[in-house]
N, C-alpha and C positions, 0 to 999 in steps of 0.2 A: 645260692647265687653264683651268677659266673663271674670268674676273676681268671688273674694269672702270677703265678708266682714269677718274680721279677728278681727275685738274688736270694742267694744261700749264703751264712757264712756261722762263724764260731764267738759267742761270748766269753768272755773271761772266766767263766765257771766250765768250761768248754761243751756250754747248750746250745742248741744247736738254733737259729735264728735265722726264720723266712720271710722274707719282705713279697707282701702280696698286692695287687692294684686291683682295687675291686670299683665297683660304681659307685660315683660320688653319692647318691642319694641314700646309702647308707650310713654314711657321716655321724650321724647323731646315733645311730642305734650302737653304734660300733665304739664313741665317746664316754657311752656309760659301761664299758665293760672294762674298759683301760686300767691294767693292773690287777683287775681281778682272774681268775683262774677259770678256764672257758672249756667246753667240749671241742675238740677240732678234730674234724671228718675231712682229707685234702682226697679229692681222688679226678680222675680225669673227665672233663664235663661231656656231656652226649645230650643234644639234645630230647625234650622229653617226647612223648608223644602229642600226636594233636586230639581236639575229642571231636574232630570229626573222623579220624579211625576208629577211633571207637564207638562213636556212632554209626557206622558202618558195620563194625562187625556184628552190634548187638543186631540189626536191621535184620542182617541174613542167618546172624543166628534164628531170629525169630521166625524167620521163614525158612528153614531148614526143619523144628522144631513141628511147623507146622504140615510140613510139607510127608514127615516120614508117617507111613504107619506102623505102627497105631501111632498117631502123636506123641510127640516127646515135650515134657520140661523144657523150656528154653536154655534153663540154668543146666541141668543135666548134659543138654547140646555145648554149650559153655563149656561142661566140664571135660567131656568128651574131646572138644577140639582144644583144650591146654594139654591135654593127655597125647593127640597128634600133632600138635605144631608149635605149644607153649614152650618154656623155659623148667630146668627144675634141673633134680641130679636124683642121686641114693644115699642117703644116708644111714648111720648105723646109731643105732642109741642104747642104751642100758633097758634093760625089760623093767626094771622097778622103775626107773626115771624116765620114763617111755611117756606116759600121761603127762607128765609137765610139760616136758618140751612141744609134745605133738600140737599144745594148746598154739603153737607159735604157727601153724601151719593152717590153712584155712582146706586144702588140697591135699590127698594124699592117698598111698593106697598100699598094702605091707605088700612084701617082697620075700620073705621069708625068717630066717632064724640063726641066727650063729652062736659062738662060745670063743671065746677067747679069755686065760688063763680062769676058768671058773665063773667066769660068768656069762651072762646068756646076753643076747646083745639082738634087738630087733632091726633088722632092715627095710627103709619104706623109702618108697619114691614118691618125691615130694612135687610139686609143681607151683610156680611162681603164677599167681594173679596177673591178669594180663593188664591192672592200673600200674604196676609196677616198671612193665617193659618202656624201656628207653623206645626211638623211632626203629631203630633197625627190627632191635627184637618185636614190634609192633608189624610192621612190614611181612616178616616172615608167616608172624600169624595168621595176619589178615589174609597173607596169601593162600593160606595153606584154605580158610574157609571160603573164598573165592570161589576155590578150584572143586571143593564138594557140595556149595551149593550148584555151581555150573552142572555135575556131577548128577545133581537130582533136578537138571530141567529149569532153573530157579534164575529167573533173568537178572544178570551181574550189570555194572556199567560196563562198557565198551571198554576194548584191551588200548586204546587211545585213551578214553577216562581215566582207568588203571595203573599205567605210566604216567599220567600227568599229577595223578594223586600221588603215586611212590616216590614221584622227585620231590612233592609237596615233602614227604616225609625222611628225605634222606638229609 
């Protein structure tokens, strides 16, 4: 939910106490946690995306998909444009504890092999699903398959549509 933190200060035990203002309509849900001991994730609000970016993208994914030859997977075209315009980084893992973690990634592709102090350590570039992107990191995407369906002939909205959808999304 979105709120704002409204004061910082110090209890007696010198823990540290954030007074937050959140929407009244969570009042109740918030009453039964009082005093009990809670998960708290504070981080800075971004709106999310809409799903009619997302509906868009899957649109021209689809017809991007359809459009190459030989025909591609839509998902594959998916994967392909997270791999040009998505989100993601490199990470390094342990080669025994490689299969665990990878389960946490839906996306990914190895990079190669390292060693540091004896042990062997996999490198793989990872890529973030594009339901996770906030609007900006949405935007970027969407742009980037825009410009490669235009790319393959594949009739887009108008650069007027375009713009008016990107402020939709900023």
């Amino acid at each position: 939910m979105k709120g704002r933190i409204t004061n910082i200060g110090y209890g007696l035990e010198g823990d540290l106490i954030v007074t937050l203002s959140l929407p009244r309509q969570y009042i109740d849900d918030i009453k039964k946690l009082l005093n009990d001991d809670v998960n708290v994730e504070i981080k800075k609000w971004r709106e999310r995306r809409s799903m009619s970016q997302n509906a868009y993208a899957w649109l021209l994914i689809t017809k991007i998909a359809q459009c190459i030859t030989p025909p591609m997977n839509k998902e594959d075209v998916y994967v392909l444009m997270l791999k040009r315009y998505g989100q993601g980084g490199i990470i390094s893992i342990q080669k025994d504890k490689a299969d665990g973690v990878m389960r946490a990634f839906d996306y990914y592709m190895p990079k190669g092999e390292g060693e540091v102090n004896g042990k062997t350590f996999l490198h793989m570039m990872v890529y973030v699903g594009s339901s996770q992107y906030d609007t900006k990191e949405m935007s970027v995407f969407l742009s980037g398959i825009v410009e490669e369906a235009k790319d393959l002939g594949i009739e887009t909205l108008t650069p007027q549509e375009l713009e008016r959808m990107k402020g939709e999304w900023a």
